[in-house]
Biopython code that builds the backbone (N, CA, C, O; Angstrom):
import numpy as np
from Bio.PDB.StructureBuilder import StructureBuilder

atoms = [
    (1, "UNK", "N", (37.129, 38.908, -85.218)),
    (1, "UNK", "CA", (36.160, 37.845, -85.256)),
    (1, "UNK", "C", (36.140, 37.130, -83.895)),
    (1, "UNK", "O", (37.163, 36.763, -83.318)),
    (2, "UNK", "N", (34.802, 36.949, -83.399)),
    (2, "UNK", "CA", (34.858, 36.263, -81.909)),
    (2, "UNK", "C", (34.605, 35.069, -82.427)),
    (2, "UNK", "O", (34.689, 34.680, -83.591)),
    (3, "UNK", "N", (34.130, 34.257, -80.976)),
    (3, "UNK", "CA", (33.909, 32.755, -81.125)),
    (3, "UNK", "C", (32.556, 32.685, -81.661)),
    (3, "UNK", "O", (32.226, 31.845, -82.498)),
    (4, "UNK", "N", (31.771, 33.567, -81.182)),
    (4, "UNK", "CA", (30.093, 33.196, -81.502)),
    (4, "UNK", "C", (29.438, 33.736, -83.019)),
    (4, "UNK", "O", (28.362, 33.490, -83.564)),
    (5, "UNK", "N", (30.862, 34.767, -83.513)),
    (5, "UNK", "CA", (30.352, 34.771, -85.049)),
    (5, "UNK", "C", (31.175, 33.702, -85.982)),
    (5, "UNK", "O", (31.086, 33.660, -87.209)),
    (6, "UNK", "N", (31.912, 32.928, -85.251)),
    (6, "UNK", "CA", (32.657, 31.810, -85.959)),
    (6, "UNK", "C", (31.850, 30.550, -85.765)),
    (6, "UNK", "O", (31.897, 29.559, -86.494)),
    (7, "UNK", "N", (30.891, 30.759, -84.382)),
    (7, "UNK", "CA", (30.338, 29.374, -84.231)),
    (7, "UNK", "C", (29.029, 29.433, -85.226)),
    (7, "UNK", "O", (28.605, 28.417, -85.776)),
    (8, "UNK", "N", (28.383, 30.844, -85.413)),
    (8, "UNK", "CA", (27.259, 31.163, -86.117)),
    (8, "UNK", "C", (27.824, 30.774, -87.750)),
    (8, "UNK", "O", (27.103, 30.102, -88.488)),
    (9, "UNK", "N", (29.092, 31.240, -88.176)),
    (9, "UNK", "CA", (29.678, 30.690, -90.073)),
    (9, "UNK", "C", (29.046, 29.352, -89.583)),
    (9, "UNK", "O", (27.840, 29.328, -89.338)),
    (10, "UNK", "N", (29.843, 28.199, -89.426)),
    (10, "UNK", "CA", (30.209, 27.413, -89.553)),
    (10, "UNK", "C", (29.096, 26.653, -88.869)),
    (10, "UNK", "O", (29.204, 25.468, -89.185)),
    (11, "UNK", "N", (28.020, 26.862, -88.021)),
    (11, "UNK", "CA", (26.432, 26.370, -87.987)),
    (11, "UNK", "C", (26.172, 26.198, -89.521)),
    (11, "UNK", "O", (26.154, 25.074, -90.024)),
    (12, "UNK", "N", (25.958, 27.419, -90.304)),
    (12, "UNK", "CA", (25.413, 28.035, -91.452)),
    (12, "UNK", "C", (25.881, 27.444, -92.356)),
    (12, "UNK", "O", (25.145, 27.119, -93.288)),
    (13, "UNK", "N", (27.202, 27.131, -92.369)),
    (13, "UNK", "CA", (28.023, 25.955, -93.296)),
    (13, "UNK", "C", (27.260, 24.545, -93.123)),
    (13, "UNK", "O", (26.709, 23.948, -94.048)),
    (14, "UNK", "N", (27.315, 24.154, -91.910)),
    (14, "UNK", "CA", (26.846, 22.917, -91.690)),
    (14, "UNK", "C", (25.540, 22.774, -92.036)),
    (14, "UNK", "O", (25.277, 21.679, -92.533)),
    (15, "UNK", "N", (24.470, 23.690, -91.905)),
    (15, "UNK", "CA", (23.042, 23.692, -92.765)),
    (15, "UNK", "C", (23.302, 23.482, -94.009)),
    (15, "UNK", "O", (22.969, 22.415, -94.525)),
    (16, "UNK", "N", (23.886, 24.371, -94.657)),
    (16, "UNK", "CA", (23.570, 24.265, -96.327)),
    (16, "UNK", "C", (24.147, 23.223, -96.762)),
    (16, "UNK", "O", (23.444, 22.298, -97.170)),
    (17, "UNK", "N", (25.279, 23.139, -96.777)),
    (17, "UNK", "CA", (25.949, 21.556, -97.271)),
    (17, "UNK", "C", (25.456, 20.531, -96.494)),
    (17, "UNK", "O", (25.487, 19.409, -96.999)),
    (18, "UNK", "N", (25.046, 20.642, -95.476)),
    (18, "UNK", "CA", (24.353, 19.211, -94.958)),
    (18, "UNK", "C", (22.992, 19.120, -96.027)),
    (18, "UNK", "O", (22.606, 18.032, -96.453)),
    (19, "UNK", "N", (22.160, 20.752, -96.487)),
    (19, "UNK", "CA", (20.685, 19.829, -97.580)),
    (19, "UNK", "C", (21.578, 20.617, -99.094)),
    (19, "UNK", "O", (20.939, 21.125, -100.015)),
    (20, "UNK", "N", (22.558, 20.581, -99.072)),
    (20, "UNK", "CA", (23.125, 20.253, -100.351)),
    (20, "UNK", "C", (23.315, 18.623, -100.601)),
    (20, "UNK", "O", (23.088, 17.896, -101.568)),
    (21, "UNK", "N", (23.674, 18.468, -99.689)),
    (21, "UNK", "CA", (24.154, 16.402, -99.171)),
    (21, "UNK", "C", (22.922, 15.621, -99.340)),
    (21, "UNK", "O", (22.766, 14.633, -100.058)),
    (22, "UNK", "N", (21.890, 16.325, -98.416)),
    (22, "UNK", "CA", (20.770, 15.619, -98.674)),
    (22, "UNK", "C", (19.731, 15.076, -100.317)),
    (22, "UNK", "O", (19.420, 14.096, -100.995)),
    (23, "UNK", "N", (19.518, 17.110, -100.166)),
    (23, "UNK", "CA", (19.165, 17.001, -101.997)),
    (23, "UNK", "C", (19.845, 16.040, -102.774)),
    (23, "UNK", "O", (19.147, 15.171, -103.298)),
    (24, "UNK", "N", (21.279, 16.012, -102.989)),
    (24, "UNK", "CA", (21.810, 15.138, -103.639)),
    (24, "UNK", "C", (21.542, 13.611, -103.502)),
    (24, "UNK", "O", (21.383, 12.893, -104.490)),
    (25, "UNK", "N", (21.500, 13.151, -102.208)),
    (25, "UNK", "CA", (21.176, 11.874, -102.304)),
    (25, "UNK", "C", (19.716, 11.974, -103.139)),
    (25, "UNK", "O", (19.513, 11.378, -104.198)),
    (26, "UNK", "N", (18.815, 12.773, -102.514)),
    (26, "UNK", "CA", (17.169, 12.711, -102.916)),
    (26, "UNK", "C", (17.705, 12.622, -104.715)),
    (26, "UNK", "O", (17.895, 11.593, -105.363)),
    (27, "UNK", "N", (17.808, 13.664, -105.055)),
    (27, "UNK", "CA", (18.207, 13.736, -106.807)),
    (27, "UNK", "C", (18.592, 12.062, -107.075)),
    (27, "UNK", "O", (17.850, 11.281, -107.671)),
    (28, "UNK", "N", (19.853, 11.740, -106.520)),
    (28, "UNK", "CA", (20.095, 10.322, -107.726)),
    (28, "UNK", "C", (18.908, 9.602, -107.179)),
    (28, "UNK", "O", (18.098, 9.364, -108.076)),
    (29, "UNK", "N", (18.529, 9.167, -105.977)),
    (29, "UNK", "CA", (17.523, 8.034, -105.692)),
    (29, "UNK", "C", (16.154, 8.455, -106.533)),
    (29, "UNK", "O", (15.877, 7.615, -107.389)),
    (30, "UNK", "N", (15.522, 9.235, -106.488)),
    (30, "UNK", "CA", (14.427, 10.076, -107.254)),
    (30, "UNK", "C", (14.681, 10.169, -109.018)),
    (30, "UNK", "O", (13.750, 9.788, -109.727)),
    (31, "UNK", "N", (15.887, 10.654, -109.640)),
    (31, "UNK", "CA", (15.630, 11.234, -111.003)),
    (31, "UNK", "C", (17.124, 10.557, -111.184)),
    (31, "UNK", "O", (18.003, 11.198, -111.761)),
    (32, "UNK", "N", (17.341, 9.413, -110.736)),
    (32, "UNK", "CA", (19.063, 8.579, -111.221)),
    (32, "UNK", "C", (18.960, 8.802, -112.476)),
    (32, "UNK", "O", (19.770, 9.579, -112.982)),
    (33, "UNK", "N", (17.934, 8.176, -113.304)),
    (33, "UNK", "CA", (18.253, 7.569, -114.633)),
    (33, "UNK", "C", (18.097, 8.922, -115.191)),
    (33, "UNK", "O", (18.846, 8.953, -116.167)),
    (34, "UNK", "N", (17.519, 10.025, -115.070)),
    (34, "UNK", "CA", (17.555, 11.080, -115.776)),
    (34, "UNK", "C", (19.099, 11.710, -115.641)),
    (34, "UNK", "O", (19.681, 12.081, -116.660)),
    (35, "UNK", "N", (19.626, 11.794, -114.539)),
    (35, "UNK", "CA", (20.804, 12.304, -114.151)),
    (35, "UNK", "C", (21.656, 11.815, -115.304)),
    (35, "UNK", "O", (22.481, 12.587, -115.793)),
    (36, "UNK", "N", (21.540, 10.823, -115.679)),
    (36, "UNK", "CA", (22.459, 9.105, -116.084)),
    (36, "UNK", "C", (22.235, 9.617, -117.301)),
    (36, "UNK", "O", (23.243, 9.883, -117.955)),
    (37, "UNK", "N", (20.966, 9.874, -117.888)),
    (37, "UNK", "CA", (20.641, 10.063, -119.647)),
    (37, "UNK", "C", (21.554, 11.785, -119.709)),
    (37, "UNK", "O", (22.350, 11.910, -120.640)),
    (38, "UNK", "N", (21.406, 12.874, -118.829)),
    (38, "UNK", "CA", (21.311, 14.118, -119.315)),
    (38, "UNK", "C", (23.589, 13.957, -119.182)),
    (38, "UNK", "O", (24.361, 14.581, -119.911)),
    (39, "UNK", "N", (23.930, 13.143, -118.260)),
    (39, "UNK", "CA", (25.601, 13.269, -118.016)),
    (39, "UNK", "C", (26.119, 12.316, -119.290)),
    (39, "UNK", "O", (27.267, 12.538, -119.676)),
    (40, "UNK", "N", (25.435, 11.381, -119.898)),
    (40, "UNK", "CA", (26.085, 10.828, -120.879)),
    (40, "UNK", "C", (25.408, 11.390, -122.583)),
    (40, "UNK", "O", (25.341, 10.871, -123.697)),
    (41, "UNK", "N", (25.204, 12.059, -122.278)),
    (41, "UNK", "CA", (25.044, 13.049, -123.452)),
    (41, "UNK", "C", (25.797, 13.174, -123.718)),
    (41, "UNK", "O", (26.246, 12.953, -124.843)),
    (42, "UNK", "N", (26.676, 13.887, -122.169)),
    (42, "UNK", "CA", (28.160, 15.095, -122.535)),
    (42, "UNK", "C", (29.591, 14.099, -122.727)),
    (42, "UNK", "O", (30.570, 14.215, -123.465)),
    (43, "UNK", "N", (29.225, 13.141, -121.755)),
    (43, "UNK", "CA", (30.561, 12.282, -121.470)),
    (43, "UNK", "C", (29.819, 11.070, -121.752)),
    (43, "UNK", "O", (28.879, 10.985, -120.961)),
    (44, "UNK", "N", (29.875, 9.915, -122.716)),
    (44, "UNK", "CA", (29.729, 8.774, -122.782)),
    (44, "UNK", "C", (30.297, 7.476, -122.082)),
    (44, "UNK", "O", (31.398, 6.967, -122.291)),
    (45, "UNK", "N", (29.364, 7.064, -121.248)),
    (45, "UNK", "CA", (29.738, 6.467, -120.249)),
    (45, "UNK", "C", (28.669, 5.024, -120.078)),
    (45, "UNK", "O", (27.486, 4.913, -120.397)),
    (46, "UNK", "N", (29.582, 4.039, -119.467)),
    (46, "UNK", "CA", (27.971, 2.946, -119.325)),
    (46, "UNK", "C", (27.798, 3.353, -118.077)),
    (46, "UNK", "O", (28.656, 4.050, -117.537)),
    (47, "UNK", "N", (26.435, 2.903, -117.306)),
    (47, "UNK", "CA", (25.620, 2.932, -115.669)),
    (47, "UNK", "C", (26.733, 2.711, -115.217)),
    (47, "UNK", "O", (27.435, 3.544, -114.644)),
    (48, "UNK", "N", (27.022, 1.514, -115.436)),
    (48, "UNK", "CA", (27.858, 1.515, -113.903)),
    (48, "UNK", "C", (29.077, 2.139, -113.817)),
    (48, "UNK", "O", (29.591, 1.986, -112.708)),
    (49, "UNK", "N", (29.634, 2.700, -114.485)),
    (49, "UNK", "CA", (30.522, 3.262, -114.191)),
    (49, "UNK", "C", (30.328, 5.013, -113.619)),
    (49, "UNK", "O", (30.995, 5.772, -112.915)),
    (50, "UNK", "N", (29.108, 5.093, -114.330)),
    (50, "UNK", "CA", (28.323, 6.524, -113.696)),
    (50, "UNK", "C", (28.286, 6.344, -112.077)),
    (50, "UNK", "O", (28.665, 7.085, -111.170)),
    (51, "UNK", "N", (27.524, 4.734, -112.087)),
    (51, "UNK", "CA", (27.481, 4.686, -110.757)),
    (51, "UNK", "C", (28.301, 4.768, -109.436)),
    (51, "UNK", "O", (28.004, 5.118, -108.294)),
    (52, "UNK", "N", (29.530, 4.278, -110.063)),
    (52, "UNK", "CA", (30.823, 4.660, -109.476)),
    (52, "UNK", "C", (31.235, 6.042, -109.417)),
    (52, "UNK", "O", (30.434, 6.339, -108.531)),
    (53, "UNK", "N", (31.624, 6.741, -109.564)),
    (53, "UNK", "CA", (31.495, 8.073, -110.016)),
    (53, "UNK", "C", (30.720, 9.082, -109.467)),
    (53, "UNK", "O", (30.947, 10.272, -109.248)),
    (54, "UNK", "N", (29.622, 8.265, -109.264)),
    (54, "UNK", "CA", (28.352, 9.362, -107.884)),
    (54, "UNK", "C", (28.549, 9.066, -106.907)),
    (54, "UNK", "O", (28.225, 9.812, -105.984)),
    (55, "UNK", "N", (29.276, 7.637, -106.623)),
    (55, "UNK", "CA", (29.038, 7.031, -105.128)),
    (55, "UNK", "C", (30.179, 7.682, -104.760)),
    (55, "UNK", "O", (30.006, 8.233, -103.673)),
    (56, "UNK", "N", (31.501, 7.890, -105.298)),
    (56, "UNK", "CA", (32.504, 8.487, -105.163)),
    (56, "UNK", "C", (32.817, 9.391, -104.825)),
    (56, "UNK", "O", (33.616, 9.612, -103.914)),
    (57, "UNK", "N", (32.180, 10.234, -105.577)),
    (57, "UNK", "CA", (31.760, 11.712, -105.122)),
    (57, "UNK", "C", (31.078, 12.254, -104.188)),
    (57, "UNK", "O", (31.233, 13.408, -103.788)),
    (58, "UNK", "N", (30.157, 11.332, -103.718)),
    (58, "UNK", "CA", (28.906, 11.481, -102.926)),
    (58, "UNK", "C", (29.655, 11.293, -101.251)),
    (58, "UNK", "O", (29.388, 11.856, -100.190)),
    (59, "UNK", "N", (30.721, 10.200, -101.622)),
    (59, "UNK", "CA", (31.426, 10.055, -100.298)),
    (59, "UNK", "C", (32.466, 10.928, -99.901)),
    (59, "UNK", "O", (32.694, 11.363, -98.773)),
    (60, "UNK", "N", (33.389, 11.242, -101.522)),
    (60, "UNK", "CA", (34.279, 12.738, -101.035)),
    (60, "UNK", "C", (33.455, 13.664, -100.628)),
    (60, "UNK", "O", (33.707, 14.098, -99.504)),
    (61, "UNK", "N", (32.490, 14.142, -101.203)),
    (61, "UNK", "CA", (32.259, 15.877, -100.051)),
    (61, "UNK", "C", (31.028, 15.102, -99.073)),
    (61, "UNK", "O", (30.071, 15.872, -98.994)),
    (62, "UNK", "N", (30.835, 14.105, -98.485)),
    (62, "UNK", "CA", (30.270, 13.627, -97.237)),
    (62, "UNK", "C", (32.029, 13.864, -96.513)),
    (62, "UNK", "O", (32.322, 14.866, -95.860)),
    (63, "UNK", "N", (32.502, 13.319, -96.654)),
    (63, "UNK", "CA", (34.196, 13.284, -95.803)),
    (63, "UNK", "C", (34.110, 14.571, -95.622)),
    (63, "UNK", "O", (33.450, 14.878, -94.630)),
    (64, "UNK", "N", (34.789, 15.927, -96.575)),
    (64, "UNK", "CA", (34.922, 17.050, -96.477)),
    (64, "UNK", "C", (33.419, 17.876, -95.982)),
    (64, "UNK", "O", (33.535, 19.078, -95.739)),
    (65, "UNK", "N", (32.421, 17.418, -95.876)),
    (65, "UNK", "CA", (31.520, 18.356, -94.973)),
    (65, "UNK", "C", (31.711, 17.379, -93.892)),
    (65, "UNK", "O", (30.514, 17.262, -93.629)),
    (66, "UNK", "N", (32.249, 16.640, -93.116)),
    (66, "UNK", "CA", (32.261, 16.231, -91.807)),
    (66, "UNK", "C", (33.505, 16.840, -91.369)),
    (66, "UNK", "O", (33.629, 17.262, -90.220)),
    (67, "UNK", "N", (34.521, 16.909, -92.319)),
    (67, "UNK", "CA", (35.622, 17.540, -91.674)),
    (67, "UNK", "C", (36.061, 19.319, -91.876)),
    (67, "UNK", "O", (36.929, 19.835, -91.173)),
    (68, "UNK", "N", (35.487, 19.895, -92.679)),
    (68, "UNK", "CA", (35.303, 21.257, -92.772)),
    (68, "UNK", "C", (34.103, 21.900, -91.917)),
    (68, "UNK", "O", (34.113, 23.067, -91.526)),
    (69, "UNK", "N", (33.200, 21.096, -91.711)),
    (69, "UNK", "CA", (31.821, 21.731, -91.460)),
    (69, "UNK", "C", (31.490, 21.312, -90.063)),
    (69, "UNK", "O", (31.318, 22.202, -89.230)),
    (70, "UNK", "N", (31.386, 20.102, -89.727)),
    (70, "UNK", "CA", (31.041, 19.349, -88.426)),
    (70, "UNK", "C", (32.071, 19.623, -87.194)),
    (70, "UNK", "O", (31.682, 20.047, -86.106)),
    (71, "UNK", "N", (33.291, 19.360, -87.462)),
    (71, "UNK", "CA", (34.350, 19.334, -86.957)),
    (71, "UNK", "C", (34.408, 20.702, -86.362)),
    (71, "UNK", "O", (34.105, 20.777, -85.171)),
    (72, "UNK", "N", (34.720, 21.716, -86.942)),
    (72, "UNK", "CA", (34.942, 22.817, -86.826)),
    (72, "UNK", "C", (33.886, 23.454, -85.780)),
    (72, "UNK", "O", (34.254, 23.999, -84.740)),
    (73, "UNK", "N", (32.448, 23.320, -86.193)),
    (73, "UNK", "CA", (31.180, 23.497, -85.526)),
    (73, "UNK", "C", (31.344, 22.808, -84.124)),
    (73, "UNK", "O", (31.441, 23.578, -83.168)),
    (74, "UNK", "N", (31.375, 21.825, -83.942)),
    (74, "UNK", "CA", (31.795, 20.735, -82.590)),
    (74, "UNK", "C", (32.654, 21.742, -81.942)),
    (74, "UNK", "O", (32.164, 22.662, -81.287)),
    (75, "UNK", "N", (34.016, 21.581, -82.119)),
    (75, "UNK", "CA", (34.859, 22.034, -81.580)),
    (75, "UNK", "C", (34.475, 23.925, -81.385)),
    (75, "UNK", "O", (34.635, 24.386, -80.255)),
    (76, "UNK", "N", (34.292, 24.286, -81.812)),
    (76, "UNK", "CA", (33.895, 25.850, -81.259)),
    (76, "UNK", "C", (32.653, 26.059, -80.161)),
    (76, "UNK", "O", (32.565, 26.938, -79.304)),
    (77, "UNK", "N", (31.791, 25.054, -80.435)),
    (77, "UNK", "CA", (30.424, 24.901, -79.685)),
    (77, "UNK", "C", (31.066, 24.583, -77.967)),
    (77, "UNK", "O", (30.601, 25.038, -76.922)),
    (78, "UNK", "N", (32.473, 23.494, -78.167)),
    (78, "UNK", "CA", (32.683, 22.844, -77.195)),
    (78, "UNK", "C", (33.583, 24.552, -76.053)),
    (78, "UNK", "O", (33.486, 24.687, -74.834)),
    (79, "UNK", "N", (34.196, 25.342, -76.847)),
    (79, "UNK", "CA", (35.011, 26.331, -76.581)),
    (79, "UNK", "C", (34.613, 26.967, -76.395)),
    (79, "UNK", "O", (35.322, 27.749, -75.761)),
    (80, "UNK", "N", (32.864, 27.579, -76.677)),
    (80, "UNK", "CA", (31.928, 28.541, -76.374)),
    (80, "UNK", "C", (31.340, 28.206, -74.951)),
    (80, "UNK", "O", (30.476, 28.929, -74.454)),
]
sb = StructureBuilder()
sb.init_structure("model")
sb.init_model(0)
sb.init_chain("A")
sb.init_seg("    ")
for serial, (resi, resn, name, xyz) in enumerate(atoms, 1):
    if name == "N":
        sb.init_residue(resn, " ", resi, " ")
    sb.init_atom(name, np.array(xyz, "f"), 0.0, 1.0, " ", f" {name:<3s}", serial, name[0])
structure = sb.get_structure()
């Protein structure tokens, strides 16, 4: 494996999970309360604690795509 098919993964990483990231924000701001009705079907829960729970999540894999995806991309771009 060279540098430029490692810098090409990890571009390709950084696309999809960056409009995986995106979509997701679009989804709760757009269809929240549907999200909210179809997850407490399964798990009974009040809003706000849903709300906690997305924001939470929403910030763990924002962290882990800056540090799996960005990071990695940066630094190989910088070595290429």
């Amino acid at each position: 494996m060279n540098i430029e098919s490692l810098t090409t993964f990890f571009m390709w990483c950084f696309v999809i999970n960056g409009g995986l990231l995106i979509f997701w924000v679009i989804m709760l701001l757009a269809a929240g309360d549907f999200i909210y009705r179809m997850h407490s079907q399964w798990f009974p829960m009040p809003r706000e604690t849903f709300n906690v729970i997305m924001y939470a999540f929403l910030g763990l894999f924002k962290i882990f795509f800056l540090f799996f995806n960005l990071v990695p991309y940066l630094a190989l771009l910088a070595l290429g």
